[in-house]
Every structure is written in structure tokens, then in C-alpha cells.
C-alpha positions as CSV (number, residue, x, y, z in Angstrom):
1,X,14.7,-25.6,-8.6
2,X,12.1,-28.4,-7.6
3,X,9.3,-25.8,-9.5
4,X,11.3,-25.7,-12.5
5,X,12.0,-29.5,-12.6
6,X,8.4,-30.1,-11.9
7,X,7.4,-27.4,-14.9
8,X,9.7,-29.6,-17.3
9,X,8.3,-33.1,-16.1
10,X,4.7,-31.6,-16.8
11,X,5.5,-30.6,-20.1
12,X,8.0,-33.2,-21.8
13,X,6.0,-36.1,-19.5
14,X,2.3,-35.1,-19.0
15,X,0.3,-36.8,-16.2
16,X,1.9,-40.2,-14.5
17,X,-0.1,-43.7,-14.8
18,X,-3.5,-43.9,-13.2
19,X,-2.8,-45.9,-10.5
20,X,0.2,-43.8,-9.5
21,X,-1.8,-40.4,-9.6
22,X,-2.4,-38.8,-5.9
23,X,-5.2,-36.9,-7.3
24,X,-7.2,-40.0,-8.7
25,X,-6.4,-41.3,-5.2
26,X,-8.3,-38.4,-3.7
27,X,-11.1,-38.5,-6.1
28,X,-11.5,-42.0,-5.4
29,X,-11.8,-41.4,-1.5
30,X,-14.2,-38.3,-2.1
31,X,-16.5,-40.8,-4.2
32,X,-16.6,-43.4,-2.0
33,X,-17.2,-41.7,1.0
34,X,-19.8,-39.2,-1.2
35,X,-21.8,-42.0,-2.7
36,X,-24.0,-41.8,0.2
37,X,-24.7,-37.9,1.1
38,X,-27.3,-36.7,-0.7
39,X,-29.7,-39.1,0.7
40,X,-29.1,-37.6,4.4
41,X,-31.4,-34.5,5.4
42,X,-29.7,-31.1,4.7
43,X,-28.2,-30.5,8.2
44,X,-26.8,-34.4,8.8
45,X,-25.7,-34.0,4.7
46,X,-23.5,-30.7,6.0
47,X,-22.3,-32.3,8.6
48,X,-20.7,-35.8,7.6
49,X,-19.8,-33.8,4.3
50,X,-17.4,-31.3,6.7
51,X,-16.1,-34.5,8.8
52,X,-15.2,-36.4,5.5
53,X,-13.8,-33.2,3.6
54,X,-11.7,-32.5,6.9
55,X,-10.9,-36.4,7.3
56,X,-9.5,-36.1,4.0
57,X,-7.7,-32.9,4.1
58,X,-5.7,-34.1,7.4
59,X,-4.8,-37.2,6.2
60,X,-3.4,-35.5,3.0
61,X,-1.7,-33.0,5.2
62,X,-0.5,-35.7,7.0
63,X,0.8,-37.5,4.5
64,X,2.6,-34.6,2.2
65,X,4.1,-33.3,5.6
66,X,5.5,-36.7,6.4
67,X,7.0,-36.7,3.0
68,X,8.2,-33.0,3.1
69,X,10.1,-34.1,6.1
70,X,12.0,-36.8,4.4
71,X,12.9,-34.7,1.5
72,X,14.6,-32.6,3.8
73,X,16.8,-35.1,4.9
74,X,18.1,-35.4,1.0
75,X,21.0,-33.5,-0.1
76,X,19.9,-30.0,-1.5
77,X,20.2,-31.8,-5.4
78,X,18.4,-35.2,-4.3
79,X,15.6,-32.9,-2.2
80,X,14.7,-30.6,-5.2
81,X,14.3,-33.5,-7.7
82,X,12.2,-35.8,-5.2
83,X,10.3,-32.4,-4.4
84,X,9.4,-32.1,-7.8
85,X,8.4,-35.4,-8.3
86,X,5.4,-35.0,-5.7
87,X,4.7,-31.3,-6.7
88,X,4.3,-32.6,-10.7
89,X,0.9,-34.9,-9.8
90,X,-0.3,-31.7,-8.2
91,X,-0.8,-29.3,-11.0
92,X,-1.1,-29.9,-14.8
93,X,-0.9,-27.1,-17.5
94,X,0.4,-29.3,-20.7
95,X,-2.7,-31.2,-19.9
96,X,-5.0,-28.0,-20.3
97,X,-3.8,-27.3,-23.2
98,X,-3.7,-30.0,-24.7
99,X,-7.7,-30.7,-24.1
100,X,-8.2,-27.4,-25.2
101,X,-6.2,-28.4,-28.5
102,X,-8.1,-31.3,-29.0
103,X,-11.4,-29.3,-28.9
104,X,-10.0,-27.3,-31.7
105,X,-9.0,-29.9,-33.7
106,X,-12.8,-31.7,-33.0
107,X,-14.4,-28.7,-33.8
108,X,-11.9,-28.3,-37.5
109,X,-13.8,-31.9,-38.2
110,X,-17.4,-31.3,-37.1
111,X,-19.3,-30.0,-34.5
112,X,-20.6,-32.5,-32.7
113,X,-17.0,-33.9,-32.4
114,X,-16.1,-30.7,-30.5
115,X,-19.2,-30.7,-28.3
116,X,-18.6,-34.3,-27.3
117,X,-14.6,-33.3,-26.5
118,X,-15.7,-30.1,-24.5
119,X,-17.2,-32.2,-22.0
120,X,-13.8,-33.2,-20.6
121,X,-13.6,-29.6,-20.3
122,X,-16.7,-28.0,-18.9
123,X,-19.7,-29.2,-16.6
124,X,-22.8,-27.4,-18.6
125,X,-24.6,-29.0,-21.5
126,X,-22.6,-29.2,-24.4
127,X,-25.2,-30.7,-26.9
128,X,-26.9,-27.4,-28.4
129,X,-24.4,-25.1,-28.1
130,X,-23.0,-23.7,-31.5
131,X,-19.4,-23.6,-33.2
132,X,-18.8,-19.8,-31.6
133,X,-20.3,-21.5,-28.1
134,X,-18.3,-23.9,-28.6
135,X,-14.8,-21.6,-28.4
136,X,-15.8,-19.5,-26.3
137,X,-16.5,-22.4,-23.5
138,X,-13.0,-23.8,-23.9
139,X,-11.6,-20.7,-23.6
140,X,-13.2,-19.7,-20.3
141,X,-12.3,-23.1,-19.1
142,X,-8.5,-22.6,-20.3
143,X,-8.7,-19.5,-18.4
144,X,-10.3,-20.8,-15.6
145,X,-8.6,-24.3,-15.0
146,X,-4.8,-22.3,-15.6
147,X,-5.8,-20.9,-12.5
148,X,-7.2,-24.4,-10.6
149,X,-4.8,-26.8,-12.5
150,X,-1.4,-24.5,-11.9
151,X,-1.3,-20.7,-10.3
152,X,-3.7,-21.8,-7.2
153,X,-1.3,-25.1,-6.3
154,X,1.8,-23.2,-7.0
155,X,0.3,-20.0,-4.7
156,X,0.2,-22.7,-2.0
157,X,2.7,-24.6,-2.7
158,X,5.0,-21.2,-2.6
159,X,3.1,-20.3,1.3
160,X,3.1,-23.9,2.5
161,X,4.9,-26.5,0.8
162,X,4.1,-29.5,-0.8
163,X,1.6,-29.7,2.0
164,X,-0.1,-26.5,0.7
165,X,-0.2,-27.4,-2.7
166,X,-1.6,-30.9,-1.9
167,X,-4.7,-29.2,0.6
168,X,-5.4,-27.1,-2.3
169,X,-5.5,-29.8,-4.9
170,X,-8.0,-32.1,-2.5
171,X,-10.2,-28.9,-2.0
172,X,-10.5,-28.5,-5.6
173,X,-10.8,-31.7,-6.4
174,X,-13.7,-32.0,-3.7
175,X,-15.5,-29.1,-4.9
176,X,-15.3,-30.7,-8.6
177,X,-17.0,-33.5,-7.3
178,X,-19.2,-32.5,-4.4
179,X,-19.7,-28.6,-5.1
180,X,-22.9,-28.3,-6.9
181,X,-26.4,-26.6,-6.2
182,X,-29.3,-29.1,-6.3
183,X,-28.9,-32.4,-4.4
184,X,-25.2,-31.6,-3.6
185,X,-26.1,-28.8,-2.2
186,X,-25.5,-29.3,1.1
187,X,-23.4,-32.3,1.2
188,X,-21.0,-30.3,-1.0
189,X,-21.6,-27.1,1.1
190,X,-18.3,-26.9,2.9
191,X,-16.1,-27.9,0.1
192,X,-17.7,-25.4,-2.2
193,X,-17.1,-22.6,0.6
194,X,-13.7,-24.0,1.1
195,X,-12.4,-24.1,-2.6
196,X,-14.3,-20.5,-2.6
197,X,-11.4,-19.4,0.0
198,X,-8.7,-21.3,-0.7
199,X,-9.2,-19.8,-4.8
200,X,-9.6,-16.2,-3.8
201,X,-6.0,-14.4,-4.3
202,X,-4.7,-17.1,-6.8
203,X,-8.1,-16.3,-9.2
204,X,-7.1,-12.6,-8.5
205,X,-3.9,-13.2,-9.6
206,X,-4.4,-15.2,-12.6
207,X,-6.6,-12.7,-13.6
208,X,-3.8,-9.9,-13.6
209,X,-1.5,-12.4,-14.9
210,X,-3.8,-12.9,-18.0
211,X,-4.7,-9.4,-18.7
212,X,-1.3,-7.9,-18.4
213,X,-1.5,-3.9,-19.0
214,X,-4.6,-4.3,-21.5
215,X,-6.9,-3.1,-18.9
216,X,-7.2,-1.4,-15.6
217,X,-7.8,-3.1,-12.2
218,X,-11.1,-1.2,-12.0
219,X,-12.3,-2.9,-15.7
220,X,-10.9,-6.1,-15.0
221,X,-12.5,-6.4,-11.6
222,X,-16.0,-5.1,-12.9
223,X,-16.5,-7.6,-15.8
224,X,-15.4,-10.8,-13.3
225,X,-18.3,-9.5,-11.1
226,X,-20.4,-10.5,-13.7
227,X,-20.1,-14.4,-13.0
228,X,-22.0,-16.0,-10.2
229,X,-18.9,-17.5,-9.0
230,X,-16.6,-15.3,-6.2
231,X,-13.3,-16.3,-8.0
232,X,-13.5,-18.2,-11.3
233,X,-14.8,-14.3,-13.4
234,X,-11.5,-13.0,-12.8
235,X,-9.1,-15.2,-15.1
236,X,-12.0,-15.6,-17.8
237,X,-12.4,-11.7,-17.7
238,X,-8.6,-11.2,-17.7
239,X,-8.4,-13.6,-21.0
240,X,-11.6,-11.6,-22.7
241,X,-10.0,-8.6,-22.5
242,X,-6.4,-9.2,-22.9
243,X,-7.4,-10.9,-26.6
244,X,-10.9,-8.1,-26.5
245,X,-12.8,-11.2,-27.2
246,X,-16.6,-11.7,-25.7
247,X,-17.4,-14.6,-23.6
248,X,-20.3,-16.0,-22.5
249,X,-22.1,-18.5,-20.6
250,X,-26.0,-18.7,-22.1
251,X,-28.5,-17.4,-19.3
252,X,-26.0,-17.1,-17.2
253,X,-23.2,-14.0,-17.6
254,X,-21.3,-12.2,-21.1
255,X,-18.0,-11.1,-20.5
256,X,-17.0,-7.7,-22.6
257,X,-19.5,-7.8,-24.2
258,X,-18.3,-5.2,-27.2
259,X,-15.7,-7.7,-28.1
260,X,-15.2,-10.1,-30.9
261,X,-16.8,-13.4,-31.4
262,X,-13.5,-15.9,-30.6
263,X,-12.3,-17.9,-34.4
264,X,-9.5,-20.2,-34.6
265,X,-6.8,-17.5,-34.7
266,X,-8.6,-16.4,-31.1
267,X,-8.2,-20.0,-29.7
268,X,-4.7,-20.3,-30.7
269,X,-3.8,-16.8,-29.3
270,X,-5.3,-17.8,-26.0
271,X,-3.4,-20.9,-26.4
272,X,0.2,-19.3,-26.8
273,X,-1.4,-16.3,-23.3
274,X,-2.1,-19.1,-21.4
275,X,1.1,-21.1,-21.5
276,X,3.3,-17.8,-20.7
277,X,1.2,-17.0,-17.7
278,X,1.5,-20.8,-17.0
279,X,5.6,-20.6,-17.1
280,X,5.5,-17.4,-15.9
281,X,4.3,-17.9,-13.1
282,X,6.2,-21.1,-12.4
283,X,9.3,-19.3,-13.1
284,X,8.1,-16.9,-10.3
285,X,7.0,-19.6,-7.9
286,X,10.1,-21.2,-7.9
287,X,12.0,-17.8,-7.4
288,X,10.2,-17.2,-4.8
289,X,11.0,-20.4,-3.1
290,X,14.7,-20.0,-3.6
291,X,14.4,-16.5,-2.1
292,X,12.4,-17.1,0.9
293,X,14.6,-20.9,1.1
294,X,11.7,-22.7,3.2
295,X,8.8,-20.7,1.8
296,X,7.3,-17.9,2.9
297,X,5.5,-19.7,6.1
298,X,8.9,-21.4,7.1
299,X,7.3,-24.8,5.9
300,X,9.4,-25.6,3.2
């Protein structure tokens, strides 16, 4: 129940205020205890990196455990609606979409408009990259982020509670903001390595979500190989060949290559996969936590 409620609150109310957002809160402590990092030497950058990452993480576990505990001191109605009033800040899928809309609509305008909107999608350069670069960027991110932004937290949320799905949105968060090569690259060494984990089945099983029965696990797998990244080639490879569309990263990776360059109709299909996986696998989260009554771990 609280995974449906939470589902409907995401879509018919988007994100809550600023100020009232837990993951802003996190961001906020992971910048303000980062701000400093890269300026240590590589082995005292690692360390203080791990001890603020794992400073973080127990004081969100703390917190979402504490709060877990009073929800279970509700009535079963009053419990699932304050249980999906702190599981909504902790994943976003009308939010996706709706960036991935906007670049659309940007790019129906002019190009530069849809570079310039991409960046509140992706982390590469956006400025020379061309109208079919363009597409095919914000759909790898769709397919990417549905898998960071709502199967990963609900995954977690389904093995551990609301104190799962909180760890998992501070590691993510962390690795957006520390888990880069180049001067982050060992400050941001542990949360990189820890988002790496935390993301291994749920990318898996985004993947499979996305791809359906268009293609065999053997196909799938080999195509999100191509990627640098352990996890994030498997829901980008999933979308590709569900919708037999090639995508790309420049000098970096091409996913199926023999397929299609992606056109509006292609956005707007990926649009319409994403949000069934999205509720599908909401719908399956929250059956699963009916089934199992305290999740799977006994934790909630």
C-alpha cells in the first residue's frame, strides 16, 4: 500500500519544496563536507572520503530507522500513508520524465535550447553534440536514471525498509557528487565502489524490465558490457534494443549498433517503456511488501 500511495504522490505531486527534500539535505552534507577533499594527498583523500560517506550513511540509517519505528506504532492505515510520505522524497520517476520531455520540447525549438536542457540530465559536454546526439543522450539517461531515481530505491526499500531505500539514495547521491575520475578520484573512491555495489542487481533488473522478451539474456548482457560502467550498460542496452534503436556515447561506447538513429516518434516510445517499467515495477514492489508483511529482511 505505502508503494502505491507513494507512486500516486510522485506522479499527481512531483518533488516536495526545497527545503523539505531529504535528498537536498544529503547533497548539502556531502558538499560541505567534500569542499575540502581533493586538496588532501590520494591516501588521506580515500580515507576522510570513507569516514564522511560512512558518517553520512549511519546517521541516515539512523534517522529512517528511528522513523520506521514510529510508523510502526500507527494503525496499519495511518503507518502506510506516513510510510509513503518518506519513501516519495526517495525516488522520482514523474520527474524523469518530465526532464526528458522538456529536452524534446527544447530540441522541437532549436538545438541549442535542447543542449542547454540536457544538462540537467547528463554530466558530459553537451555543447557540440548534434540533434540525433542530442536524443540519443536523453534516452540513455531516461534509461539509466529509471533505474537510480526508482527500481534501485524500491529494490532496497523492498529488502530493507525505508532505511534501505534512504542508504541507497545517499550512496547515489554521493557518487553523483563525489564519483568522478580526475581530482575526485580518490576522495570519491569509496562512494563510486559503493554505488557500484549497491546498483548491481537493480541495473540488472531494470535492464530485463526494459527489454522485455525483445532479446535474450546472452544479447542483452553482451551489448551493456560495452559501457565502462559495471551497472549503468544494462538499462541503456535493455532500452536500445527493446525500441532496436543505436545509442551512443562519442569515444566512449555504441549500443546495437545496427539500429536506428532515435527521431521524435523514438523519444516518445521510450517515454510511454519507461513509465510502465516505472509502475510496473512499483506495483511489484509494493506486492512484494504486502506478501513478505515486514520485507523480505524482517525490517519493515
Amino acid at each position: 500500500m505505502a508503494v502505491i500511495l507513494a507512486l500516486l504522490l510522485d506522479w499527481f505531486f512531483r518533488e516536495p519544496p526545497a527545503r523539505l527534500h531529504p535528498v537536498v539535505w544529503m547533497g548539502t552534507y556531502l558538499k560541505t563536507v567534500g569542499s575540502n577533499l581533493i586538496a588532501h594527498p590520494p591516501i588521506k583523500a580515500f580515507l576522510l572520503g570513507s569516514f564522511y560517506w560512512l558518517l553520512g550513511c549511519g546517521a541516515v540509517l539512523g534517522v529512517y530507522a528511528g522513523l520506521e519505528a514510529l510508523i510502526a506504532r500507527a494503525g496499519e492505515g495511518a503507518g502506510a500513508i506516513l510510510a509513503a510520505l518518506l519513501l516519495k522524497p526517495l525516488f522520482a520517476l514523474r520527474m524523469l520524465l518530465d526532464e526528458v520531455v522538456a529536452v524534446e520540447e527544447a530540441l522541437q525549438r532549436n538545438l541549442e535550447a535542447a543542449r542547454l536542457r540536457l544538462r540537467n540530465l547528463v554530466s558530459r559536454p553537451t555543447e557540440s553534440l548534434s540533434e540525433s546526439e542530442v536524443r540519443e543522450s536523453a534516452l540513455e539517461s531516461l534509461a539509466e536514471n529509471l533505474n537510480d531515481s526508482l527500481v534501485a530505491p524500491l529494490f532496497w526499500f523492498v529488502l530493507l525498509g525505508l532505511p534501505g531505500a534512504a542508504l541507497y539514495r545517499f550512496a547515489n547521491t554521493a557518487d553523483a557528487l563525489w564519483g568522478y575520475r580526475g581530482r575526485w578520484e580518490w576522495a570519491g573512491k569509496f562512494a563510486a565502489r559503493a554505488d557500484d555495489l549497491l546498483n548491481y542487481i537493480p541495473a540488472r533488473i531494470t535492464g530485463l524490465l526494459l527489454c522485455g522478451l525483445a532479446c535474450p539474456w546472452k544479447t542483452l548482457s553482451r551489448e551493456a558490457l560495452k559501457t565502462p560502467s559495471p551497472n549503468s550498460g544494462w538499462p541503456m542496452a535493455g532500452l536500445a534494443l527493446c525500441l532496436g534503436l543505436r545509442l551512443s556515447k562519442p569515444g566512449a561506447y555504441t549500443l546495437h549498433p545496427n539500429g536506428r538513429v532515435p527521431t521524435t516518434r523514438d523519444l516518445q516510445a521510450g517515454l510511454r517503456r519507461a513509465a510502465w517499467v516505472g509502475w510496473g515495477a512499483g506495483i511489484l514492489a509494493g506486492l512484494s511488501t504486502w506478501v513478505v508483511g515486514r520485507g523480505i529482511l524482517g525490517l519493515f
